[in-house]
C-alpha positions in Angstrom: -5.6 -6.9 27.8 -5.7 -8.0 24.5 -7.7 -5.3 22.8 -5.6 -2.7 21.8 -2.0 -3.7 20.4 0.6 -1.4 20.4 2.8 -1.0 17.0 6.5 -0.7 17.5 7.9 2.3 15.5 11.7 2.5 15.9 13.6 5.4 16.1 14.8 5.4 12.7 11.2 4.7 11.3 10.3 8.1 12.8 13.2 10.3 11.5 12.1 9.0 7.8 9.0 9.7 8.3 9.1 13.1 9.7 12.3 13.6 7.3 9.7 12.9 4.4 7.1 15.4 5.8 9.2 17.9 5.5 10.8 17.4 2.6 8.1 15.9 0.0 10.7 16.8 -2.8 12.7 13.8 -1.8 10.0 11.1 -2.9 9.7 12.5 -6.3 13.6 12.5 -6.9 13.7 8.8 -5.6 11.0 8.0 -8.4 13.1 10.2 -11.3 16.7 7.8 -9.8 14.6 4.7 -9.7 13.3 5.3 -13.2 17.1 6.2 -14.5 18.5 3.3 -13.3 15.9 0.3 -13.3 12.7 1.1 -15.4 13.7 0.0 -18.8 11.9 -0.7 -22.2 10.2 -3.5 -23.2 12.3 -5.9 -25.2 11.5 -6.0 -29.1 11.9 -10.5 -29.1 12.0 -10.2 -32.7 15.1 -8.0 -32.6 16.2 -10.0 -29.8 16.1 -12.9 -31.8 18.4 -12.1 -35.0 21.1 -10.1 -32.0 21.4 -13.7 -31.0 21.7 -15.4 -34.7 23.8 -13.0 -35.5 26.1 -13.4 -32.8 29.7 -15.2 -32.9 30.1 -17.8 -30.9 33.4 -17.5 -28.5 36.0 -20.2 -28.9 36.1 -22.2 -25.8 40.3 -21.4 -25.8 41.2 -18.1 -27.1 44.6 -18.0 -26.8 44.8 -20.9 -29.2 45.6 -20.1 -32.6 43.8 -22.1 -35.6 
């Protein structure tokens, strides 16, 4: 009764799945996106550093003229 569990695979699951099988060219173009958009290069903190030094502080009322 307990012994053996069966895993729920919904419908949806197994269309990706088999849509994946048959087309293994989808995977590696996910990776290339993924790596376009989010994988970024490590941040230089001494560069980072003297951006932020460098940087002009905003006036807290713009429109203001001084």
């Amino acid at each position: 009764m307990f012994g053996q569990q069966v895993r729920y695979e919904s419908e949806f699951t197994k269309f990706i799945n088999a849509f994946l099988e048959k087309n293994p060219d989808v995977a590696q173009g996910q990776m290339e996106g993924r790596a376009l958009l989010w994988d970024k290069a490590p941040l230089d903190m001494d560069e980072r550093r003297r951006e932020e030094a460098s940087s002009v502080k905003p006036k807290a009322y713009p429109y203001q003229a001084d």
